[in-house]
C-alpha positions in Angstrom: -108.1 -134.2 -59.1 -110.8 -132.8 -61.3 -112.3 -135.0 -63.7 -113.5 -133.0 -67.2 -116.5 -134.4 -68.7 -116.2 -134.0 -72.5 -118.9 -136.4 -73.8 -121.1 -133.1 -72.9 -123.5 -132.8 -75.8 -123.9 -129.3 -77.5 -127.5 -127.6 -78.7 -126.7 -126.4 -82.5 -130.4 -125.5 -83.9 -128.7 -124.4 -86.6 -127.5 -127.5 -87.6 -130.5 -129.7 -87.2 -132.1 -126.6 -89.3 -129.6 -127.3 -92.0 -130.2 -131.0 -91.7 -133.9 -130.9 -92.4 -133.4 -128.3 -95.0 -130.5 -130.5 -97.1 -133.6 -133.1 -97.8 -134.4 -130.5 -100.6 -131.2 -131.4 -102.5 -133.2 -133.7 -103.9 -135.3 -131.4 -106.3 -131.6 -130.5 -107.3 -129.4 -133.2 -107.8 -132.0 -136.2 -107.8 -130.4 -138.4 -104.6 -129.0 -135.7 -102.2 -132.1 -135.6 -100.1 -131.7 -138.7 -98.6 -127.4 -139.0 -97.9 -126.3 -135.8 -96.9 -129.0 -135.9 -93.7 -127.9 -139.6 -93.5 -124.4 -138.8 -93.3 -124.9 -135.3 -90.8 -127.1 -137.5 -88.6 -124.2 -140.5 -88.7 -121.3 -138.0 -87.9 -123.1 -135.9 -85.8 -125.8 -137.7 -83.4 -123.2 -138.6 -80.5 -122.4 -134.5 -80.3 -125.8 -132.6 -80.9 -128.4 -132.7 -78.5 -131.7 -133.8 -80.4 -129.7 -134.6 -83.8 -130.5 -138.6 -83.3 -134.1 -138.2 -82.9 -134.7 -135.4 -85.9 -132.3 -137.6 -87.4 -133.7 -141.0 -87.7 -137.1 -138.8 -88.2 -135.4 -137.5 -91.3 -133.9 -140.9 -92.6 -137.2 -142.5 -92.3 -139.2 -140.0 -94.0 -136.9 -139.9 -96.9 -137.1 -143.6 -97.2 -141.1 -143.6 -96.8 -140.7 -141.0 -100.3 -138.8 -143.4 -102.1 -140.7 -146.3 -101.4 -144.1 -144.2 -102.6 -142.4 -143.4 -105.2 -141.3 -146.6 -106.6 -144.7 -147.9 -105.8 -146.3 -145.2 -107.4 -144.4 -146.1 -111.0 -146.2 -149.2 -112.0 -149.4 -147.5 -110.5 -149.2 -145.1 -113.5 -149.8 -147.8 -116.0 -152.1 -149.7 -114.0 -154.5 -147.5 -112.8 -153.6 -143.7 -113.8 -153.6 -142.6 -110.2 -149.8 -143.1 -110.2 -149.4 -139.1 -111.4 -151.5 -138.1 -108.4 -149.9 -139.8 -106.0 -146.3 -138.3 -107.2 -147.6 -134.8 -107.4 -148.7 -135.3 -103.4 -145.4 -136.9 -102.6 -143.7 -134.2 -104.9 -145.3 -131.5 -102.3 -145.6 -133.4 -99.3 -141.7 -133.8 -100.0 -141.0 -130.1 -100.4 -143.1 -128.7 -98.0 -142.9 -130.9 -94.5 -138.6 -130.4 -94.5 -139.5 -126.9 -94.5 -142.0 -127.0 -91.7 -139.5 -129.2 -89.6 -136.9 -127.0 -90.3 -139.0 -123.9 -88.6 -139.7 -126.5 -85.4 -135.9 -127.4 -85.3 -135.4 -123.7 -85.0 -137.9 -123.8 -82.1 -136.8 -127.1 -80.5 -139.9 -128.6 -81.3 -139.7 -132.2 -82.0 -140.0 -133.0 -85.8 -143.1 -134.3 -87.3 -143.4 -136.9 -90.6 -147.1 -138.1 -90.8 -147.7 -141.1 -92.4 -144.3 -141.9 -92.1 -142.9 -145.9 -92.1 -140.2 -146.6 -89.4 -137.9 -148.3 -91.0 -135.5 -146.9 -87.8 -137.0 -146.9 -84.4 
């Protein structure tokens, strides 16, 4: 009797490309960035080889943004550099899933400097 393996995990590039690259959903719809990669890496890290590391990488990234952000709010008002920091998040934001996306593509491993681990 031949026993099948079928928890054999798959390598889909394409789809840890389009994981990284869904952060930018939020420059469109405000919130995007942060659940569709949240819920791709959830359905998805048990059958893609690599999708639990880039995904975690992703999650924790997007939650480093949001915390700068919220920090950088009051930081407006109290010392004016506020508007700096959320123009350098703004950019670091756009351009880093971008960069990861191109390593995905390679099967490099994903790289967030300056990133909290909120998920190890």
């Amino acid at each position: 009797m031949e026993v099948i393996n079928y928890s054999a995990k798959r390598t889909d590039t394409q789809l840890l490309v389009i994981t990284h690259l869904s952060q930018l959903l939020t420059y469109v719809t405000g919130f995007g960035g942060l659940i569709v990669p949240l819920v791709l890496w959830l359905t998805q890290k048990e059958l893609v080889t690599g999708m639990n590391e880039h995904g975690k990488s992703i999650v924790n990234f997007q939650l480093t943004v949001l915390l700068l952000s919220i920090l950088s709010i009051p930081a407006i008002l109290l010392f004016g550099l506020g508007i700096l920091s959320l123009i350098f998040i703004g950019i670091v934001a756009f351009v880093l899933p971008i960069v990861n996306a191109v390593k995905a593509s390679k099967g490099e491993a994903p790289s967030h400097f300056c990133t909290i681990r909120f998920i190890k």
